[in-house]
Phi, psi and omega in degrees: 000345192274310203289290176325301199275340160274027190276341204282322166337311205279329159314280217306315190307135188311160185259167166304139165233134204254179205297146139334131153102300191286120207245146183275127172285108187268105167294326148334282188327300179293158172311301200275023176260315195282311145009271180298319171326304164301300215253348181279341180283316223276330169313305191302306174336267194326287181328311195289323171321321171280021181087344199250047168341169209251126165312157184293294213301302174311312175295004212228307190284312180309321193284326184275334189270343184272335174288342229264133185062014189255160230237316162336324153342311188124145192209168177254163128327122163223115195241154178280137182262042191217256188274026153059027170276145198250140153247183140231153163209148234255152184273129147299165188268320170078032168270198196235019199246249204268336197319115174295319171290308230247001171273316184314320176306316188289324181288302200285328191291294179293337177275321214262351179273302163333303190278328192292303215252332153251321174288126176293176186255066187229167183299133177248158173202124184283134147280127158251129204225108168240199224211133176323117144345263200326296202287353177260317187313294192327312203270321203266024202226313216212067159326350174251022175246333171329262160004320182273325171306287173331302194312291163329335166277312173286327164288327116040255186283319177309316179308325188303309178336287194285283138020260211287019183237017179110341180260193156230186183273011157281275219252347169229175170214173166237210188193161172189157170257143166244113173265148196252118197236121191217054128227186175251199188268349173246068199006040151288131191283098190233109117347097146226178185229147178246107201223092149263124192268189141252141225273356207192215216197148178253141193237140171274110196225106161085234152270329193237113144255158218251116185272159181224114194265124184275121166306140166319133176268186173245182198284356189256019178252335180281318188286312187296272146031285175306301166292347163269008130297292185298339189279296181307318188296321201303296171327294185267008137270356179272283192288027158279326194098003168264011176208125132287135188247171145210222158296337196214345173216174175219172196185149183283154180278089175283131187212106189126177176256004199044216223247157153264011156290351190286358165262333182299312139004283171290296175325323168267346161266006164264012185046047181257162153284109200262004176217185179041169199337315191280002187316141183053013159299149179288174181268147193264160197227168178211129170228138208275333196253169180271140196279161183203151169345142175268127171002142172295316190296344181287315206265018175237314183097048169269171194274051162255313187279204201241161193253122182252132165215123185043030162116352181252135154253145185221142187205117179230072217215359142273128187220138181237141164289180198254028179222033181235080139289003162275332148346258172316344181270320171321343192263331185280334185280303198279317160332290195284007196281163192255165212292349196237171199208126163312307223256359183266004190242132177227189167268098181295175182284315176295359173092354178250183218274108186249102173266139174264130136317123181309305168227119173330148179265179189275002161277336168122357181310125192216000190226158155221155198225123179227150154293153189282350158298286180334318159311315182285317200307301210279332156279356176281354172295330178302317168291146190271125162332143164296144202078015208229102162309125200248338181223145197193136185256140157214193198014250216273020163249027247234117182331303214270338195329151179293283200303333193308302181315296191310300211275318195277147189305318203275342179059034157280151182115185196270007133272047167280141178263131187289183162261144161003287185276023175213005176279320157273037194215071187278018183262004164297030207259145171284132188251171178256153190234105196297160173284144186297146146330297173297352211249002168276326221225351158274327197283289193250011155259325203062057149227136209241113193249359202264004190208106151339072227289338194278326161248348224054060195213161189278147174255111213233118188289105178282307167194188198235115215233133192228307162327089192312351185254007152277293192306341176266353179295297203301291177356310191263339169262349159289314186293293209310335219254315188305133138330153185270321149327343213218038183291004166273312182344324189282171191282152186238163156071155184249107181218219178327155174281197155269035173255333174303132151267275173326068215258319186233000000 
């Protein structure tokens, strides 16, 4: 009976209205949720028949994406305390692989702690490092060699860094961020690196260190720069073992019988096919546009464009000033952004898949056309192994840094000094608090969901319903009751689980 009567509550109650602007994410609705929906048990079938099943994490992501914002799931309760109109809103899955919501959170989420809360208001410079075919497999396979690489980039540019401003890593330091990004614009799988650096070098003088900001370099400096990367990367992965050279060429070192990912893998970062009759075939492309030249400034090498040496390319030719912070978040959003992009994917009439490429290639290529297996090869190629950190801090925002408390806007880390009134209290250290839903979608939309649009009164998460014979109750009593006229009524959005208490 409780359940009755709060259905009947709820009847009674004025219907919902939602903010301007706010649209409910129906995931059903898109292609590439009925997509995966259809064509994925017959992708799974197919793998385990040949022997190469599908890892649990990869079955965990597709099994979360199928879950993800659909209100059949399970949703929380949210009523207005003022005139008691009620929504739901259905639980996100929160993986990190293809899911179009829960990257856009992660994405919008990543910009606002970086701009807020770690880069200072000092000159910034994006680096981009992107990586040989071999060197994309090695990284997107084998987190510690991720690491190892990484490492090898950074001790690099940071060393050019402290060189050009007169110092050494005795007396100053920089810092950088790293987003590691693994995909392309044809959902392929490409290993790169996303570096906002600092623009200059922290000098140690004192209590307070003294930023020193380093001239733009030029092009004949980007080059020499790349190429004292492949040479360092090159060095330390032959003596790791994990690479063999010889005079004119280099090829990974194989050992084992490898992954069961290892062909969805290479086929995706060679732009090949990775299932059915056509395996391993180029990919078919449609070009639409007249191929054309590469840019005068590409074709000079000036330090706007990229630099090449041995299959890496480096291109450090975005830069912020310390007073563009909508910039810099904007840089943080694209960086940080998830790999599929909905509104660029259709159906063709023959039933395969047709993706726009994000920027044409220079040949005119402006489509890539995949079978909807194949679609599955590339996204389970897409997802990140466990454990393998996607964002990485270093020198002075680096967690242990001295310098971090001083530099970063949150004055966090392990040289933070207490205040007085926190000095007997050493459990008082400040946490970063990830943002709520409502305060993400007021931050990059300017829409404010904490209030109620029809009185202005707060909206308070009443409970949280899981239980499936709960959940077709209210459901099969929203659809009888909701009107046709009055479809915002119905529940919006895919967002926290119930493990979140806080949600608005």
């Amino acid at each position: 009976m409780p359940a009755a009567g709060a259905l009947a509550r709820q009847s009674r109650a004025p219907a919902f209205i939602e903010p301007p602007g706010y649209a409910r994410h129906k995931p059903e609705s898109t292609l590439l949720f009925q997509l995966v929906e259809r064509h994925y048990p017959a992708f799974r079938e197919m793998r385990a028949m040949a022997g190469r099943s599908l890892p649990d994490y990869i079955e965990e992501e597709f099994a979360a994406y199928l879950k993800c914002g659909r209100l059949e799931e399970g949703f929380l309760r949210v009523r207005c305390e003022r005139c008691r109109a009620e929504k739901l809103v259905a639980f996100s899955c929160k993986k990190r692989g293809f899911c179009p919501s829960c990257g856009a959170r992660r994405m919008a989420e990543t910009a606002v702690l970086l701009a807020d809360e770690v880069l200072p208001e000092r000159p910034l410079r994006q680096w981009v490092l992107s990586l040989p075919y071999a060197l994309r497999f090695l990284l997107a396979t084998d987190p510690d060699a991720l690491t190892l690489v990484l490492g090898a980039v950074y001790r690099t540019i940071s060393g050019y860094l402290l060189k050009t401003a007169g110092q050494t890593r005795a007396t100053a330091d920089t810092g950088a961020v790293t987003l590691i990004q693994r995909f392309g614009s044809a959902l392929n799988l490409n290993m790169h690196f996303h570096m906002i650096f600092l623009d200059g070098v922290y000098v140690q003088t004192g209590d307070q260190p003294v930023f020193r900001h380093v001239p733009a370099l030029t092009s004949a400096q980007l080059q020499a720069l790349v190429q004292q990367i492949a040479e360092r990367v090159g060095r330390l992965l032959e003596k790791r073992g994990l690479v063999e050279r010889d005079l004119e060429n280099a090829w990974l070192a194989t050992d084992g019988p490898g992954g069961p990912l290892d062909d969805l893998i290479g086929h995706s970062i060679t732009y090949r096919i990775a299932v059915g009759p056509r395996a391993g075939q180029k990919l078919l492309t449609l070009q639409t546009l007249p191929a054309s030249a590469a840019p005068e400034a590409e074709q000079q090498g000036d330090h706007r464009g990229a630099a090449q040496a041995g299959g890496f390319s480096l291109h450090a030719g975005v830069d912020i000033e310390p007073g563009q912070r909508p910039k810099l978040e904007r840089l943080c959003r694209y960086i940080s952004r998830p790999p599929v992009a909905v509104d660029r994917m259709a159906l063709t009439a023959s039933g395969q898949v047709r993706y726009a490429l994000k920027t044409p290639y220079r040949d005119g290529t402006t489509h890539i056309v995949l079978e909807p297996l194949d679609l599955m090869a590339r996204l389970a190629a897409l997802v990140p192994p466990p454990r393998m950190h996607l964002t990485r801090y270093h020198g002075v925002f680096a967690p242990h840094s001295k310098l971090r408390a001083a530099i970063t806007p949150a004055r966090r880390g392990a040289g933070r000094k207490p205040q007085v009134e926190e000095a007997a209290d050493k459990s008082a250290t400040p946490r970063h608090v990830a943002m709520s839903w409502a305060k993400r979608l007021k931050r990059v939309f300017g829409i404010d969901i904490e209030a109620c649009a029809r009185c202005g009164g707060k909206l308070k998460v009443i409970a949280s319903i899981e239980d499936p014979q709960v959940i077709a109750k209210i459901l099969a009593h929203l659809g009888r009751a909701a009107p046709d006229q009055y479809p915002s009524e119905l529940p919006l959005g895919a967002r926290a689980p119930p493990q979140q208490s806080r949600l608005l």
